[in-house]
Chimera marker file (.cmm) of the C-alpha trace (Angstrom):
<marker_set name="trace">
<marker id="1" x="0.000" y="0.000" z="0.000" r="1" g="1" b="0" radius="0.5"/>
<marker id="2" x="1.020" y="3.877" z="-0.823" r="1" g="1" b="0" radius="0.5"/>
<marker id="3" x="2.965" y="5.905" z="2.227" r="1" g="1" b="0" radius="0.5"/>
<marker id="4" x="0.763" y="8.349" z="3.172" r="1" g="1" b="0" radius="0.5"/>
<marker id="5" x="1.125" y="11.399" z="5.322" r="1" g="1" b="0" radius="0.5"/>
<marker id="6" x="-0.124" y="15.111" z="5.551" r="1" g="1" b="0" radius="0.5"/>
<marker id="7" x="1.384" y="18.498" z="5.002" r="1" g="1" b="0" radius="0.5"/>
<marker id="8" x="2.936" y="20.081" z="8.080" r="1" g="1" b="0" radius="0.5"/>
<marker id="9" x="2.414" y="23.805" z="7.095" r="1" g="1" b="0" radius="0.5"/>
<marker id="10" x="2.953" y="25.333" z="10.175" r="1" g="1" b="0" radius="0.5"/>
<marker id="11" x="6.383" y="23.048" z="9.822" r="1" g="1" b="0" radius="0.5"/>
<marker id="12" x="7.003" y="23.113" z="6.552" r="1" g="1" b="0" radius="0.5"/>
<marker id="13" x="5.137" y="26.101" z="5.219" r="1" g="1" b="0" radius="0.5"/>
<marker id="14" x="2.970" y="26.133" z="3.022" r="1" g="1" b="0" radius="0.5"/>
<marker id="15" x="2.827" y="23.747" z="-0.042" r="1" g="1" b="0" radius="0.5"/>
<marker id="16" x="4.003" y="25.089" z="-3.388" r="1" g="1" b="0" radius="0.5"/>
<marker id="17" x="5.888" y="23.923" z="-5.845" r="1" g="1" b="0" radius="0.5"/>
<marker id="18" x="9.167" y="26.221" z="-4.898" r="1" g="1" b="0" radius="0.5"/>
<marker id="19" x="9.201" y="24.584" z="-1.308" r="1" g="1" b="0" radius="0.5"/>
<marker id="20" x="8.869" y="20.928" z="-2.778" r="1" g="1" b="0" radius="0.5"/>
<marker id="21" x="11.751" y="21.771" z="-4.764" r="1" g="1" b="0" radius="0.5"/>
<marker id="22" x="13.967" y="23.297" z="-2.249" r="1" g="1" b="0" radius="0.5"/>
<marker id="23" x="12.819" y="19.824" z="0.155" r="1" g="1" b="0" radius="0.5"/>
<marker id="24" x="14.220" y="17.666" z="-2.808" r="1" g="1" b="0" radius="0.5"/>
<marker id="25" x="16.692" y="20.446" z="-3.647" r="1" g="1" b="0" radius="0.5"/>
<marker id="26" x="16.151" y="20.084" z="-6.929" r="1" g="1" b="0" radius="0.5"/>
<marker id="27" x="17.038" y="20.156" z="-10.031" r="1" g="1" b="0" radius="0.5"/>
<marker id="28" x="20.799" y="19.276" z="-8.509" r="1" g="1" b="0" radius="0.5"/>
<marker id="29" x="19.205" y="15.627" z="-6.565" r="1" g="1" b="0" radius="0.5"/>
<marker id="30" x="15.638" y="15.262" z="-7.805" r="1" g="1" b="0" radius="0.5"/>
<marker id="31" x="13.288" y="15.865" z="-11.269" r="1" g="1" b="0" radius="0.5"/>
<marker id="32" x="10.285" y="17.917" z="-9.684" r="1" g="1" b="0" radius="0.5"/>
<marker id="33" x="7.258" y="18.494" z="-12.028" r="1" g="1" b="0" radius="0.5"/>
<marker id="34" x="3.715" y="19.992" z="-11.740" r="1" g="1" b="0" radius="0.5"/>
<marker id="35" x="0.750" y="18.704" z="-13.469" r="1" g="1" b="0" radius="0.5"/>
<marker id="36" x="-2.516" y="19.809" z="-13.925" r="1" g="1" b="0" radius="0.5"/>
<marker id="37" x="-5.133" y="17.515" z="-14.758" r="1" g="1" b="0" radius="0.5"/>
<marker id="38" x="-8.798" y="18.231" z="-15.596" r="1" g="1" b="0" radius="0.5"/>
<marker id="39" x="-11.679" y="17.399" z="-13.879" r="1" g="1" b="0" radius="0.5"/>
<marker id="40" x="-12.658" y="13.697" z="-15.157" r="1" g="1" b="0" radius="0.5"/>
<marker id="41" x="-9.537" y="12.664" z="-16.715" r="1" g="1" b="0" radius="0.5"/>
<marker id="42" x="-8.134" y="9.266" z="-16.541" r="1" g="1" b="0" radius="0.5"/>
<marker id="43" x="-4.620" y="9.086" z="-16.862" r="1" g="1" b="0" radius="0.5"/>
<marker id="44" x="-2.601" y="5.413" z="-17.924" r="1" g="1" b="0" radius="0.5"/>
<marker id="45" x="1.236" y="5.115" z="-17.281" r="1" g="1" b="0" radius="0.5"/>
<marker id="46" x="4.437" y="3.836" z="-15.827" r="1" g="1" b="0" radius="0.5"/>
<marker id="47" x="6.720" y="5.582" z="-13.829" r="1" g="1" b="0" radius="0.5"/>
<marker id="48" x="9.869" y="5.451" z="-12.164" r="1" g="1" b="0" radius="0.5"/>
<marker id="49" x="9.445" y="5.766" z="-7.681" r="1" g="1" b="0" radius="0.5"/>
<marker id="50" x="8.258" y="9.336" z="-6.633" r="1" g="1" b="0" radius="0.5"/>
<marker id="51" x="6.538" y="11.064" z="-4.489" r="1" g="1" b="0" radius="0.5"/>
<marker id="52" x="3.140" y="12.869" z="-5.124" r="1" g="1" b="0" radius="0.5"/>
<marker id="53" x="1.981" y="16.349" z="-3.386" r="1" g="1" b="0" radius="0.5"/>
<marker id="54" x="-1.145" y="16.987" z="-3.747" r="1" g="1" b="0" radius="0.5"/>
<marker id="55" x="-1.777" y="20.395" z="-4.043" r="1" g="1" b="0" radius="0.5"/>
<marker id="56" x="-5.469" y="20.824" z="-5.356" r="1" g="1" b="0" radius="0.5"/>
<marker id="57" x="-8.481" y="18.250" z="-6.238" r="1" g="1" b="0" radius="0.5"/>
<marker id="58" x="-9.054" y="14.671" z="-5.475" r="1" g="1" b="0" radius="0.5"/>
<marker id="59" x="-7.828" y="11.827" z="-7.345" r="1" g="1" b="0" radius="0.5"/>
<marker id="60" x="-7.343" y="8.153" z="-7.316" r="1" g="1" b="0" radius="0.5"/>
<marker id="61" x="-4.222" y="6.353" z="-8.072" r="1" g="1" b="0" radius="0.5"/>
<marker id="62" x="-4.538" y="2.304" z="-8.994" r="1" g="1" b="0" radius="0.5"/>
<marker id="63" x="-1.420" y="0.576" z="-9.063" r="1" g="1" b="0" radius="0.5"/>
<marker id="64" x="-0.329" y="-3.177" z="-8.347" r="1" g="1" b="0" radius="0.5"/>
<marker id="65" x="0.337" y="-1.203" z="-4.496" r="1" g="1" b="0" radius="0.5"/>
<marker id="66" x="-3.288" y="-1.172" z="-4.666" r="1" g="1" b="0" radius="0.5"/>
<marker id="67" x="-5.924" y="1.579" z="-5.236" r="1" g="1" b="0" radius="0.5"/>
<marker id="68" x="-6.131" y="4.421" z="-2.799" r="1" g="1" b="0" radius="0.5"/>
<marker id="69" x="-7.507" y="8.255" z="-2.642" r="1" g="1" b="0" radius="0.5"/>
<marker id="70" x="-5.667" y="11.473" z="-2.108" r="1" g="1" b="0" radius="0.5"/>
<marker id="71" x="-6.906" y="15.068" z="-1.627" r="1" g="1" b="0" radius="0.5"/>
<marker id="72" x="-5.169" y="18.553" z="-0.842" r="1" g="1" b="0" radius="0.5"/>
<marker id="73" x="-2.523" y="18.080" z="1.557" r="1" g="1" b="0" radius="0.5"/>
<marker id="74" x="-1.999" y="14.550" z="0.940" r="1" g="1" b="0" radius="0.5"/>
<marker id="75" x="1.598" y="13.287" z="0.144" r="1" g="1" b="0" radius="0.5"/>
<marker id="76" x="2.341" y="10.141" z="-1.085" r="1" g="1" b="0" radius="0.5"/>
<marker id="77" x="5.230" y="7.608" z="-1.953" r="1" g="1" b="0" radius="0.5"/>
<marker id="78" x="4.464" y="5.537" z="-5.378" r="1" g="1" b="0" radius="0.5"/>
<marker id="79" x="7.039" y="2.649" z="-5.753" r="1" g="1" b="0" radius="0.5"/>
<marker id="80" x="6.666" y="2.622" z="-9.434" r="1" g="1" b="0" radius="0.5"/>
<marker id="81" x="5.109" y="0.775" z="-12.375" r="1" g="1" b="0" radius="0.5"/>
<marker id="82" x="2.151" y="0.481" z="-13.991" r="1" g="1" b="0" radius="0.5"/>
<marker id="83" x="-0.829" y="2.942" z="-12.675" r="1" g="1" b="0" radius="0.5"/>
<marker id="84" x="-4.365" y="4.296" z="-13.848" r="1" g="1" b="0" radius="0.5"/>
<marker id="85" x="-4.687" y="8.084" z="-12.250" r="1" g="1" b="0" radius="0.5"/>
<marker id="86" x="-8.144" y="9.284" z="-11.823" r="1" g="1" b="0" radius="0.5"/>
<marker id="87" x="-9.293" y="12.367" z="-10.922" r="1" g="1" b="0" radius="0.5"/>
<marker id="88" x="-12.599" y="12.191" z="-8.952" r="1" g="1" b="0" radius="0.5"/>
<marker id="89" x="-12.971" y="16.321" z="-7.900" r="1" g="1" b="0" radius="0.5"/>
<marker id="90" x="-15.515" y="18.261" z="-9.774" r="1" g="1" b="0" radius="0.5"/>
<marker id="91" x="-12.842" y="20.725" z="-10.470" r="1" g="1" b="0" radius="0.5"/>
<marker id="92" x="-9.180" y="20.575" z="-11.986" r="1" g="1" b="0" radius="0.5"/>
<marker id="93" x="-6.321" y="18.954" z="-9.864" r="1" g="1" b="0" radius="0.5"/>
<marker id="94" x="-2.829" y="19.958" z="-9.178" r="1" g="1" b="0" radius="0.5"/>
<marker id="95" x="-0.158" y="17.353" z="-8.465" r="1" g="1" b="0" radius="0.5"/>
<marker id="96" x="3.599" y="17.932" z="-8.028" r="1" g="1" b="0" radius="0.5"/>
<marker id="97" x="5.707" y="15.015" z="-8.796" r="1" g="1" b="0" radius="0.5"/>
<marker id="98" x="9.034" y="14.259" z="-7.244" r="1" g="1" b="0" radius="0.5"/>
<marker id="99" x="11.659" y="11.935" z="-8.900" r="1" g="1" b="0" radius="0.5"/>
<marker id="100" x="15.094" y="11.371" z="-6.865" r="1" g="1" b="0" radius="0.5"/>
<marker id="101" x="17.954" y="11.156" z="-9.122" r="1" g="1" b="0" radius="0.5"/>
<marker id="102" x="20.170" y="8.337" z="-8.771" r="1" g="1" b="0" radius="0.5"/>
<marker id="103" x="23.650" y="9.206" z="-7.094" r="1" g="1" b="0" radius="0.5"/>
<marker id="104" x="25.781" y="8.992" z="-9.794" r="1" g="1" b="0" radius="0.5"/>
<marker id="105" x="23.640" y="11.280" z="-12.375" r="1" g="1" b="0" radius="0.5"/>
<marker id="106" x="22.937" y="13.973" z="-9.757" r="1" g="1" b="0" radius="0.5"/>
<marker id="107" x="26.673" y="13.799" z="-9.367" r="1" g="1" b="0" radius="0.5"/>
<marker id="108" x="27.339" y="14.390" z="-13.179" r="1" g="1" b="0" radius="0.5"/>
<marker id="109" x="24.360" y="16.894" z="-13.192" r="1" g="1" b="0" radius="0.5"/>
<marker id="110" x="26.360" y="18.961" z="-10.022" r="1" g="1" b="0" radius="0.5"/>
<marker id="111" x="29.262" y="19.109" z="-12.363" r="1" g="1" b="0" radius="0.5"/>
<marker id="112" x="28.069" y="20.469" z="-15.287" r="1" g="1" b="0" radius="0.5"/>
<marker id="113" x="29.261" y="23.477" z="-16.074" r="1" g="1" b="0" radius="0.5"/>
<marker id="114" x="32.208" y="24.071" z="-12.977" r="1" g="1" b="0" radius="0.5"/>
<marker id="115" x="35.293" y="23.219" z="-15.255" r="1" g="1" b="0" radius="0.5"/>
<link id1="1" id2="2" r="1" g="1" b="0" radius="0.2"/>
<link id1="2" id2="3" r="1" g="1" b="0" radius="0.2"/>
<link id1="3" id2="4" r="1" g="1" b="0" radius="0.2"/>
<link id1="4" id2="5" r="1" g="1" b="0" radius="0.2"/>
<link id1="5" id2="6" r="1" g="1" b="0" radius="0.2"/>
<link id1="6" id2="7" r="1" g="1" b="0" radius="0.2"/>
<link id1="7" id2="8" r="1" g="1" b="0" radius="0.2"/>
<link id1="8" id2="9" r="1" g="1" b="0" radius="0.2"/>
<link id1="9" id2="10" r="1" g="1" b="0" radius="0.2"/>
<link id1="10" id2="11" r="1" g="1" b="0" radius="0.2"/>
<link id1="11" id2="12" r="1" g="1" b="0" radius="0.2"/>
<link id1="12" id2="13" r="1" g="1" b="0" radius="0.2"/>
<link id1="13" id2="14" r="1" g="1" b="0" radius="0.2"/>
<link id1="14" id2="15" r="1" g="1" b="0" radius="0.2"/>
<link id1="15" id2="16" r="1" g="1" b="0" radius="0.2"/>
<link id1="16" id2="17" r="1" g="1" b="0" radius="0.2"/>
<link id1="17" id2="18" r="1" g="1" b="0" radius="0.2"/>
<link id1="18" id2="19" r="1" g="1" b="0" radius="0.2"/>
<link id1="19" id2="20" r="1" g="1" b="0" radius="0.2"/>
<link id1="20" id2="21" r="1" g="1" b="0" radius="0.2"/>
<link id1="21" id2="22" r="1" g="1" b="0" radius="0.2"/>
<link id1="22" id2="23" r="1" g="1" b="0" radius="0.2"/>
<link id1="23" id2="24" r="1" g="1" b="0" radius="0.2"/>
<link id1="24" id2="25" r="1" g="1" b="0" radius="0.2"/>
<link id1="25" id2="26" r="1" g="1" b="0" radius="0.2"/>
<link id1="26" id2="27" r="1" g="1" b="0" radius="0.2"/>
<link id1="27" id2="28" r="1" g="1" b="0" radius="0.2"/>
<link id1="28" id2="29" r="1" g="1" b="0" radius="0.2"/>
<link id1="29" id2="30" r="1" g="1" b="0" radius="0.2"/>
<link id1="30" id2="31" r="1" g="1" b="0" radius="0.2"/>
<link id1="31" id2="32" r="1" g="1" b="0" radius="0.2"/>
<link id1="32" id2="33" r="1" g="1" b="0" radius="0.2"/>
<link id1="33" id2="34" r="1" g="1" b="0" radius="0.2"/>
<link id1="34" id2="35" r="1" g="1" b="0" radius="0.2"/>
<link id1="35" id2="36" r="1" g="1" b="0" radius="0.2"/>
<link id1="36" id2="37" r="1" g="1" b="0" radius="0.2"/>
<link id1="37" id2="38" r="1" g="1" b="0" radius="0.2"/>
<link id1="38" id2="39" r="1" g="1" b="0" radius="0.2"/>
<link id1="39" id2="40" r="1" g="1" b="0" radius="0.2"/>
<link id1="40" id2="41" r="1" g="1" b="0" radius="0.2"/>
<link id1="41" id2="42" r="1" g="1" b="0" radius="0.2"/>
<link id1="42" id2="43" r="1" g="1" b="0" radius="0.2"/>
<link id1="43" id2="44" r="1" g="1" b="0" radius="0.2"/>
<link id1="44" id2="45" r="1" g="1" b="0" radius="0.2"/>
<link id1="45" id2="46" r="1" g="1" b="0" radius="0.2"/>
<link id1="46" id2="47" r="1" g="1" b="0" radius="0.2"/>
<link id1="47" id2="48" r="1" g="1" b="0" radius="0.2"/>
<link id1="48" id2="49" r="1" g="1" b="0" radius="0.2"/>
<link id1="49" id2="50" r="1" g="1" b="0" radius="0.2"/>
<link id1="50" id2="51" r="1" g="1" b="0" radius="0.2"/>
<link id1="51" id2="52" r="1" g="1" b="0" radius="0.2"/>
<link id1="52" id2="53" r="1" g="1" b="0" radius="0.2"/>
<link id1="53" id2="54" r="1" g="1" b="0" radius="0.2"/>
<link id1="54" id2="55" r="1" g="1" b="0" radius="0.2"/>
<link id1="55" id2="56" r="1" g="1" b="0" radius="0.2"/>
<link id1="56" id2="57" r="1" g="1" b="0" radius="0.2"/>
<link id1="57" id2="58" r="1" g="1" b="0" radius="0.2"/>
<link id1="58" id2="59" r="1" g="1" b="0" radius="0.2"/>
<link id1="59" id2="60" r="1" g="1" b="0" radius="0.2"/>
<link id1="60" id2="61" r="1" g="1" b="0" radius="0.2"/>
<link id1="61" id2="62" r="1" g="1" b="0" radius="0.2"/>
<link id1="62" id2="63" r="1" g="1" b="0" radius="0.2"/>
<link id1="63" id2="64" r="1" g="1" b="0" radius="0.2"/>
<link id1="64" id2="65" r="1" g="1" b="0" radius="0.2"/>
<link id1="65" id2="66" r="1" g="1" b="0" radius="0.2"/>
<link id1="66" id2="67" r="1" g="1" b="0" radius="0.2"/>
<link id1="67" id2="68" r="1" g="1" b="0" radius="0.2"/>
<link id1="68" id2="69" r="1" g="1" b="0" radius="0.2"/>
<link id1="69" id2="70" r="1" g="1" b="0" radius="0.2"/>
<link id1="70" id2="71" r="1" g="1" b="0" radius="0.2"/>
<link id1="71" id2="72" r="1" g="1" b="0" radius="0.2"/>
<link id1="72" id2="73" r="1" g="1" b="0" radius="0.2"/>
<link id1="73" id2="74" r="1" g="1" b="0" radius="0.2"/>
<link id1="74" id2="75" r="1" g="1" b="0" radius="0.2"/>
<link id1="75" id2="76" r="1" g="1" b="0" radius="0.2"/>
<link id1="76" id2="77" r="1" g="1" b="0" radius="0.2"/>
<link id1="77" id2="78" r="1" g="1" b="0" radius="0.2"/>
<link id1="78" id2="79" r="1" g="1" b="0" radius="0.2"/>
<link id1="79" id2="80" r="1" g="1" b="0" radius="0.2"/>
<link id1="80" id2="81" r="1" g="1" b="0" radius="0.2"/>
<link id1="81" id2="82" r="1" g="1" b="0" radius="0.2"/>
<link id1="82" id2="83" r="1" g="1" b="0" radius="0.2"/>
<link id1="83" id2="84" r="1" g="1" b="0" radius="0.2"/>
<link id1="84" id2="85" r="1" g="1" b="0" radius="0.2"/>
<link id1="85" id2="86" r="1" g="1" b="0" radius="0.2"/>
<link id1="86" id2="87" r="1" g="1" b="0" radius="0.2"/>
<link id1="87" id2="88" r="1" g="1" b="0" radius="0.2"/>
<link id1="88" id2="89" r="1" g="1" b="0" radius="0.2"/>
<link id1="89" id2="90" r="1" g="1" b="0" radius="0.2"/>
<link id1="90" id2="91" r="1" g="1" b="0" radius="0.2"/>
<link id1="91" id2="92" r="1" g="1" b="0" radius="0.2"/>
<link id1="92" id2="93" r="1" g="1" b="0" radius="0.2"/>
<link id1="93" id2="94" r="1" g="1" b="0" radius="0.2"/>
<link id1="94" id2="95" r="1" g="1" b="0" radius="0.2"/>
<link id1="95" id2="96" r="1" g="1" b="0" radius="0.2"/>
<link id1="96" id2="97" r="1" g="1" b="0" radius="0.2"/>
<link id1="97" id2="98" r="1" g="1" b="0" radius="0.2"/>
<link id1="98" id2="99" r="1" g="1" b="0" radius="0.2"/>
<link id1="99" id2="100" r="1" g="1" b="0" radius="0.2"/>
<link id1="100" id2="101" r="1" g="1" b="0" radius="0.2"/>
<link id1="101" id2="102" r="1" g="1" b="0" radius="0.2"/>
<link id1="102" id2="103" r="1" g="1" b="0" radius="0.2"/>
<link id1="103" id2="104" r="1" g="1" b="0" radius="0.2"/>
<link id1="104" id2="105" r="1" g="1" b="0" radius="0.2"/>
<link id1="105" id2="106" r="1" g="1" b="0" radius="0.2"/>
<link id1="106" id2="107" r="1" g="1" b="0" radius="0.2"/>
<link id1="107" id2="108" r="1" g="1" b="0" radius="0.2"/>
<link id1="108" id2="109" r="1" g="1" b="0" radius="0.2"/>
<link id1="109" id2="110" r="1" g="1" b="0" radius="0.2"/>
<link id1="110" id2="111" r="1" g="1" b="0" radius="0.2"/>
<link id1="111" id2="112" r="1" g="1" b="0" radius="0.2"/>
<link id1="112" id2="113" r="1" g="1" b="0" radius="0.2"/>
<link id1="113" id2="114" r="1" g="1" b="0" radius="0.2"/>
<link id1="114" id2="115" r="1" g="1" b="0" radius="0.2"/>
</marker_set>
């Protein structure tokens, strides 16, 4: 089954995209991404291990981990694979995706450009 936790704003801050990417201090150790999906759409795919932030909208993520619901505030780990995202709000979602590079290409990607 997914990881799940909340959002810690008084913690953390509040959740936006710039403070996910300063958590996974990316681009230098992670890929970080926003999506927005409309209201109704069904998604298909494969991915590589993240972690999702929910920022807006509900949505429902079926994987071989199992099928399980997220709304604002939700953040979740997604081993990988094969998954059917749904989004089950009336109104558009927001998700931010975050990918941790493997050590040796963050590495390479830390180098680039300081010869």
């Amino acid at each position: 089954m997914y990881h799940r936790s909340r959002w810690d704003t008084l913690a953390q801050g509040p959740m936006t995209e710039s403070t996910i990417r300063a958590i996974h201090n990316a681009p230098e150790r992670a890929r970080v991404s926003r999506y927005d999906y409309e209201a109704g759409d069904e998604i298909e795919g494969t991915s590589k291990p993240c972690t999702g932030y929910v920022l807006e909208g509900r949505l429902t993520l079926v994987s071989e981990e199992g099928t399980a619901s997220f709304e604002p505030g939700d953040v979740f780990a997604f081993s990988g694979g094969n998954y059917v995202l749904k989004i089950n709000s009336p109104a558009a979602a927001v998700v931010v995706w975050a990918w941790e590079l493997p050590d040796h290409f963050a590495r390479t990607y830390a180098s680039v450009g300081k010869d």
